[in-house]
C-alpha positions in Angstrom: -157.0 1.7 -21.7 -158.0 4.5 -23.2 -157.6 2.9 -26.9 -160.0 0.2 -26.1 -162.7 2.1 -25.3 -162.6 4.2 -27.9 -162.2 0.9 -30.1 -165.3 -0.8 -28.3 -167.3 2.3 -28.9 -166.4 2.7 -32.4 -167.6 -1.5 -32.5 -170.9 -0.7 -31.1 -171.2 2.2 -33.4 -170.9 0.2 -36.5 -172.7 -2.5 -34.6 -176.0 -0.4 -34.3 -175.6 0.9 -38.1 -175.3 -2.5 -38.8 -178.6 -3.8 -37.1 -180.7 -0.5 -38.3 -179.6 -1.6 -41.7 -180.4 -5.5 -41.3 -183.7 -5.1 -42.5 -182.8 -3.9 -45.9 -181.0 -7.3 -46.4 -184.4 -8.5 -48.0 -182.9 -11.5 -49.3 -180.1 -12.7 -46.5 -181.9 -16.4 -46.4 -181.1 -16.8 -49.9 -177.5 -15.4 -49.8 -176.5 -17.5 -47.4 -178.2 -20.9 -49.2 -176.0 -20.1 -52.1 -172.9 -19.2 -50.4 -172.6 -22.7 -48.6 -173.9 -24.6 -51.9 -170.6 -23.0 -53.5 -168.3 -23.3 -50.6 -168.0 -19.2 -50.6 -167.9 -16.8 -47.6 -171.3 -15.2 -47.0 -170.0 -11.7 -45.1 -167.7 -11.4 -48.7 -171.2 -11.6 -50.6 -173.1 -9.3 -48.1 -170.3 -6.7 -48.6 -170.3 -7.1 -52.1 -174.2 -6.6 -52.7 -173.9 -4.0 -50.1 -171.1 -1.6 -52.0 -172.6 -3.3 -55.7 -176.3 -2.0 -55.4 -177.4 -1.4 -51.6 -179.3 -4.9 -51.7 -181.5 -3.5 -54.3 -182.5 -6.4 -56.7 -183.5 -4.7 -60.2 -181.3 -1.6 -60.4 -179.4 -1.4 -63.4 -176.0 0.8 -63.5 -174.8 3.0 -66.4 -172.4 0.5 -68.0 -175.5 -2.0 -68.2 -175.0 -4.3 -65.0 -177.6 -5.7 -63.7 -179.7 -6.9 -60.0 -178.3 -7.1 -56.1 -174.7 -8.3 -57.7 -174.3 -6.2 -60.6 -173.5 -8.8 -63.3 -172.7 -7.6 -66.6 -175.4 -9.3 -69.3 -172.2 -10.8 -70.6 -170.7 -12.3 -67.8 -173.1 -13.8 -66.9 -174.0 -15.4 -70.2 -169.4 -16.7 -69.8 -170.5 -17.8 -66.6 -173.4 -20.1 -67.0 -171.7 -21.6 -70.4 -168.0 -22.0 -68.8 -169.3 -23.3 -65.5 -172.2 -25.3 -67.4 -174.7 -24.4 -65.4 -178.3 -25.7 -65.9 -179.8 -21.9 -65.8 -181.6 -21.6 -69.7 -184.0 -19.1 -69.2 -182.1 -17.0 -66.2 -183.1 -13.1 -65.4 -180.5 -10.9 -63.8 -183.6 -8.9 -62.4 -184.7 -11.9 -60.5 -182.5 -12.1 -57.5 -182.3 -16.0 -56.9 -180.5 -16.1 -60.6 -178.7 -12.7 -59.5 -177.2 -14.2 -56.8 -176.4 -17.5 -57.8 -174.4 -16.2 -60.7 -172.7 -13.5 -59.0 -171.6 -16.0 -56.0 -170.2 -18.3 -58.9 -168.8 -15.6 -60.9 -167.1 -14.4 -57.2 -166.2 -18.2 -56.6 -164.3 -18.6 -59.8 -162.2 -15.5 -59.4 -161.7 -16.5 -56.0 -159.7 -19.5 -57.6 -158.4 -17.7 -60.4 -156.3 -15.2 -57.9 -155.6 -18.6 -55.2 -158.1 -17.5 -52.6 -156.9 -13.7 -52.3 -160.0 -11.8 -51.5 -158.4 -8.4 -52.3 -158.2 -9.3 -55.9 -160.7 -11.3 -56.1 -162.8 -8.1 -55.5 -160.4 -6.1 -57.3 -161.4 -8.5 -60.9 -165.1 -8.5 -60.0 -165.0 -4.9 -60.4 -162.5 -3.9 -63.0 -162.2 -7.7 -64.8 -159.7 -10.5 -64.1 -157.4 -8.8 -67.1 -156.5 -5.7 -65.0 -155.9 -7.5 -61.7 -153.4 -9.8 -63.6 -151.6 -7.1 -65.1 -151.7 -4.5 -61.8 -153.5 -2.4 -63.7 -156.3 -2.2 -61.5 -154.0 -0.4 -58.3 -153.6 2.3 -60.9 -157.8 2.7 -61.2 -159.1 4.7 -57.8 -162.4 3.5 -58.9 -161.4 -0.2 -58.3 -159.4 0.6 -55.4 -162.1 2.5 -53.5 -164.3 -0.6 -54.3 -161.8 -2.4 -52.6 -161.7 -0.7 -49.6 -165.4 -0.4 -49.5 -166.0 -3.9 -49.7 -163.6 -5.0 -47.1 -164.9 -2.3 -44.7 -168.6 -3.9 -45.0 -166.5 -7.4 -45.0 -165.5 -6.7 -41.2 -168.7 -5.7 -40.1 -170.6 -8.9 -41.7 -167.6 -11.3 -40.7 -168.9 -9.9 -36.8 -172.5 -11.1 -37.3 -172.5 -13.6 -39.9 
């Protein structure tokens, strides 16, 4: 008995965080548009703009990525060529093109590694190469992402 109380209250813990937070999600509407155009799950997203940039739609990291998703310049230019995506004159800074790409860019991993979210996640941060070698277990970088985005995972899967 004493387990599931303690489980419960660590639930409504998270739960409250979770709602004090919901406002920062500025751009939830359009997440989720995106997500069920491409068929992709929407708490996966949330987690990954969560860990990624804290929902913040212009920051730009160290190694050059860009917006809510982080999308390297690059990769996104592979993504919109390889998937053939109408998107000439797209801006990582805007979120609508932020998100769109990064949901695709997630959706084709996704397939790449035959639906297995862990490294699915795992490319997405460290590149496809490193999953499909094993590499990336050996980078605590990538699997503290991981972990990360699977923790924020559970809580979205609860309210989305």
């Amino acid at each position: 008995m004493g387990k599931k109380i303690w489980t419960l209250a660590i639930i409504f813990i998270l739960a409250s965080l979770f709602l004090k937070e919901q406002h920062k999600i500025k751009y939830v509407n359009e997440i989720k548009k995106v997500c069920k155009n491409e068929n992709i799950d929407i708490a996966t997203v949330l987690a990954i703009a969560k860990v990624e940039s804290g929902f913040r739609e212009t920051v730009v990291s160290k190694k050059g990525a860009v917006g809510m998703m982080q999308i390297m310049p690059s990769t996104a230019k592979w993504i919109i060529e390889y998937k053939k995506i109408d998107m000439p004159n797209y801006n990582l800074k805007n979120y609508k093109d932020n998100i769109r790409i990064g949901v695709i860019y997630y959706k084709s991993l996704y397939k790449i590694f035959n639906g297995d979210v862990e490294k699915s996640l795992a490319a997405y941060n460290a590149g496809p190469s490193r999953v499909v070698n094993g590499k990336w277990k050996k980078i605590e970088e990538t699997r503290k992402y991981v972990e990360k985005v699977m923790f924020y995972k559970k809580i979205y899967d609860f309210f989305y």
